[in-house]
N, C-alpha and C positions, 0 to 999 in steps of 0.2 A: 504494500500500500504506500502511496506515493505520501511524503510528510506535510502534513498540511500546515502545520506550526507557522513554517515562514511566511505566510498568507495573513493577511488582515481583514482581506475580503475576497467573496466569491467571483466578485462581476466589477472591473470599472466602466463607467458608462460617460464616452463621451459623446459630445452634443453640439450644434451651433445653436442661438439663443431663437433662433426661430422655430428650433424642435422641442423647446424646453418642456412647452404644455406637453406633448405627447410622454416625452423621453420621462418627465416627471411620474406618469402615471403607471409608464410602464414599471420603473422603480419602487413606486407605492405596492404593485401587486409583487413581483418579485422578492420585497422584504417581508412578504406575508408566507414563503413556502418554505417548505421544512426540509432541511435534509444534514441527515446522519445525526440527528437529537435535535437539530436547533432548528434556527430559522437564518435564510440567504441574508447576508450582506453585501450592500452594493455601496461601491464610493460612487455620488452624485456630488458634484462640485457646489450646486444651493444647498445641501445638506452638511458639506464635510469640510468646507470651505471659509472658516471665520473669515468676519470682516474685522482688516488689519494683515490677515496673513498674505503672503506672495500665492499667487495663482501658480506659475511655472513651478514656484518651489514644493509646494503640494501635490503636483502633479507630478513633479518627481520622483517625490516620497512616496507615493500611491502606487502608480506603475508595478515597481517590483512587488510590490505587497497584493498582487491582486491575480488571484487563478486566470480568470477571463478580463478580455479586454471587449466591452460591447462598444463597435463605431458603428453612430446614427449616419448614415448618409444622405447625402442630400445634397442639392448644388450648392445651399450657402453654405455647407461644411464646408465644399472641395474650394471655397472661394477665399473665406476667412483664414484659418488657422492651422490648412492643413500641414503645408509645408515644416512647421515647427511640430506641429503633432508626430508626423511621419519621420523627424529625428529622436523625437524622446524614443518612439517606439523600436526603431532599430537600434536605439542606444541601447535600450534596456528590455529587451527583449530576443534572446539569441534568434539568430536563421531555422535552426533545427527547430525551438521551441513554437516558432508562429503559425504552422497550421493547429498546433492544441489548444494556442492561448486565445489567438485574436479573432473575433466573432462579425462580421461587417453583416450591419443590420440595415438594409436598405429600406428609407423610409420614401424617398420619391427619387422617381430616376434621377441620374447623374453620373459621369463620365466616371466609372472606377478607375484608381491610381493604379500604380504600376503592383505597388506591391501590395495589395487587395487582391490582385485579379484571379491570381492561382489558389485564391481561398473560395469555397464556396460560400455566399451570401444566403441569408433568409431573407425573404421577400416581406414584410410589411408591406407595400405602397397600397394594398387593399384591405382599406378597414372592415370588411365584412369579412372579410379572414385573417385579422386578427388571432382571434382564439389558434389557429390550426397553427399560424408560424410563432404564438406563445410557447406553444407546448414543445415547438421543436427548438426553440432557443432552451426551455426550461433542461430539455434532456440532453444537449448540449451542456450547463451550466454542470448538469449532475454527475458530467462527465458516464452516460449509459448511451449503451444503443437505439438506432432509433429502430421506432416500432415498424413491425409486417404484418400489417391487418390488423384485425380484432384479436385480441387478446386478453385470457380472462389474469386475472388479477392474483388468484387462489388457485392451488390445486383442488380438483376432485377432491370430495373428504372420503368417497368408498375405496380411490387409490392410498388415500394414507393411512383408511386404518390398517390395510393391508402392506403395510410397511411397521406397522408396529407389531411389535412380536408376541402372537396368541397369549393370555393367561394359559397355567398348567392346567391340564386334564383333572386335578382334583380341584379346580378355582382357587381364585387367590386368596391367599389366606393376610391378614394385616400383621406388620412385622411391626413394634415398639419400638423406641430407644432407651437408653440405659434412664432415662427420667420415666421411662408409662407413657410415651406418648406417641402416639399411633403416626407413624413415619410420612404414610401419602398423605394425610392432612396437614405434616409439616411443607414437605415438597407443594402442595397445593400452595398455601400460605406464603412461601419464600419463593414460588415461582411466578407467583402474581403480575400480570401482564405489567401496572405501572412500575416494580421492583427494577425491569432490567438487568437480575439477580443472574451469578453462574454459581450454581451450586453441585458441587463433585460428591459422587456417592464413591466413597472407599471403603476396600475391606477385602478380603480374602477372597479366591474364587472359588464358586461354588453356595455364596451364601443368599443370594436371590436377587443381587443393584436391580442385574439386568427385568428381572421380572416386575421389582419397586414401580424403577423408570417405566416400563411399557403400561403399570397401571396407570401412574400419576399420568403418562401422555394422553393415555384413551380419556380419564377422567377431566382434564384440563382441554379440551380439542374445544368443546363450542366457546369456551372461554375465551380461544385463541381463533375463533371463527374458523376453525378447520387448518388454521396455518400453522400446522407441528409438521416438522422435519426431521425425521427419524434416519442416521445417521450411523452404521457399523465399521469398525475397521477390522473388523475379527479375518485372520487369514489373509490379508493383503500388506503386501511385506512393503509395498511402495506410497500406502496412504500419507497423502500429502496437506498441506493449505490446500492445494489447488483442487485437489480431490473432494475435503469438507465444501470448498464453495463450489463447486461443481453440481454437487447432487444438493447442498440446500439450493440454489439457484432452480434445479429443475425440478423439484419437488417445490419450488413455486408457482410452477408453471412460466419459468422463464429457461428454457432451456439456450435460448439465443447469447444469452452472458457466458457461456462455457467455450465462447471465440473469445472472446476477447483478452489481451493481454493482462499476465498476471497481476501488474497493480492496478489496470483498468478495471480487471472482475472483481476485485476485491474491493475498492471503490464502488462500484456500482450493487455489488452483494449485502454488503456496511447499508448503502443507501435503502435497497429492498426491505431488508428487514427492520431498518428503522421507521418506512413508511406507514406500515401497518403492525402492533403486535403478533410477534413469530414466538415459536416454542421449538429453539434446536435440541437436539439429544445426541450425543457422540458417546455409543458405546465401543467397549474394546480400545479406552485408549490408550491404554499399558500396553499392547502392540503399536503403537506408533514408535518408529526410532525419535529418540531421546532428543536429535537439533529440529525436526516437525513438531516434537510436544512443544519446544519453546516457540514457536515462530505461533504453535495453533493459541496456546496462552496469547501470546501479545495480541495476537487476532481477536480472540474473545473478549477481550477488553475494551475494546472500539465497534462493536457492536450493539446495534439497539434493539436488541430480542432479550431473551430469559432464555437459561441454558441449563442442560444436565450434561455432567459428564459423568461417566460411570468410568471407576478406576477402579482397579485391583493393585492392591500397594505387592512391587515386585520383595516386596522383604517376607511378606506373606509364606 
């Protein structure tokens, strides 16, 4: 996953003062969407910009601090301020880095610059399609793919219970902990959709994690509107990051994130399961080699689901 740390914000959006009302509004809605726990940050120059401070010198500062670069175009942009705009940006913006970063948002025709031209643009100049070129700046912003047709949201819930693994043929019987208190009502409790909780079942093999987990999953599913990701590494000598995000990804019914590059999917996976409450489960993670358990740790920590992990302590 790419660091986002050095980042102050998601989107900078520049503008000439004759787009202001548009460019304003579109910023108003973009600071209302969420992604990966929060909510988008855009620098807009009436927002971010005290009066008293240097314009250039802000812009400056901003630039590098900013994942995307959103430019409004328009003839008074190419008119006014392009030519200084268009050195900040190759100042501080590598060659390599400019088809990820730089977003050229065409709001009314105008003669594209040179170095626009091999970027693909989104179209605004049609406010009645509006909405359609929001959503593909938005999944742009989110750094995800863009969508192919209709797509549902959710897995199937009669495909995931069939991923969670049968109760025993004598039913399941409820396991305590060393206080009296009945285990999946704890897990229920600590797995709570707002928690964003990762809680590890440890302990010897053989003692039932795996059967605990598969209750509390079936039990918590409409909780989580059917979006549990039931998740084993048992027998796969090669389970990876890439692997967990792989199969949560297509047991969300996003199977199209499993192209994309490793801190791309992982970005874009981070985003998924932030959008709506998820319930992952990674059994068998005492077979993961020991430098994956550390990379899958950092990973679960920057996720916005609720997790089980089911572990057998190798000292066992």
């Amino acid at each position: 996953m790419p660091d986002l740390t050095n980042y102050e914000y998601d989107i900078f959006l520049s503008h000439n003062h004759r787009d202001q009302e548009w460019t304003t509004k579109l910023a108003e809605r973009l600071e209302q969407e969420d992604w990966q726990g929060r909510k988008l940050k855009v620098f807009f120059s009436p927002w971010d910009i005290r009066p008293g401070q240097s314009i250039p010198k802000e812009i400056e500062r901003a630039l590098p601090k900013s994942r995307k670069v959103g430019l409004v175009l328009s003839p008074d942009a190419m008119a006014s301020a392009w030519v200084e705009l268009e050195r900040l940006l190759t100042t501080y913006i590598d060659i390599s880095e400019r088809e990820a970063r730089l977003i050229p948002l065409l709001r009314r025709q105008c003669d594209i610059p040179p170095l626009l031209k091999p970027i693909l643009s989104i179209n605004f100049t049609d406010d009645e399609k509006f909405d359609d070129s929001y959503r593909t700046l938005l999944t742009v912003i989110r750094d995800e793919p863009l969508p192919r047709g209709a797509r549902s949201s959710i897995t199937n819930s009669t495909k995931l219970s069939a991923l969670i693994p049968r109760p025993p043929i004598v039913g399941f019987v409820a396991r305590r902990d060393i206080e009296g208190r009945d285990i999946v009502e704890r897990l229920q409790e600590e797995l709570a959709p707002e928690k964003n909780q990762l809680v590890v079942l440890h302990g010897p093999g053989g003692v039932g994690k795996t059967t605990l987990a598969a209750e509390t999953a079936r039990s918590l599913s409409d909780v989580f509107g059917g979006r549990v990701a039931w998740i084993s590494a048992d027998g796969r000598e090669a389970f990876s990051l890439s692997s967990l995000l792989d199969e949560t990804a297509a047991q969300m019914g996003r199977d199209d994130l499993r192209a994309l590059r490793p801190d791309q999917k992982a970005v874009a996976v981070a985003g998924l399961l932030a959008a709506e409450r998820t319930l992952v489960v990674l059994d068998n993670f005492e077979t993961i080699a020991a430098d994956e358990q550390t990379r899958l740790k950092a990973n679960e920590r920057k996720r916005g689901s609720s997790t089980i992990r089911v572990w057998r302590s190798r000292r066992n």
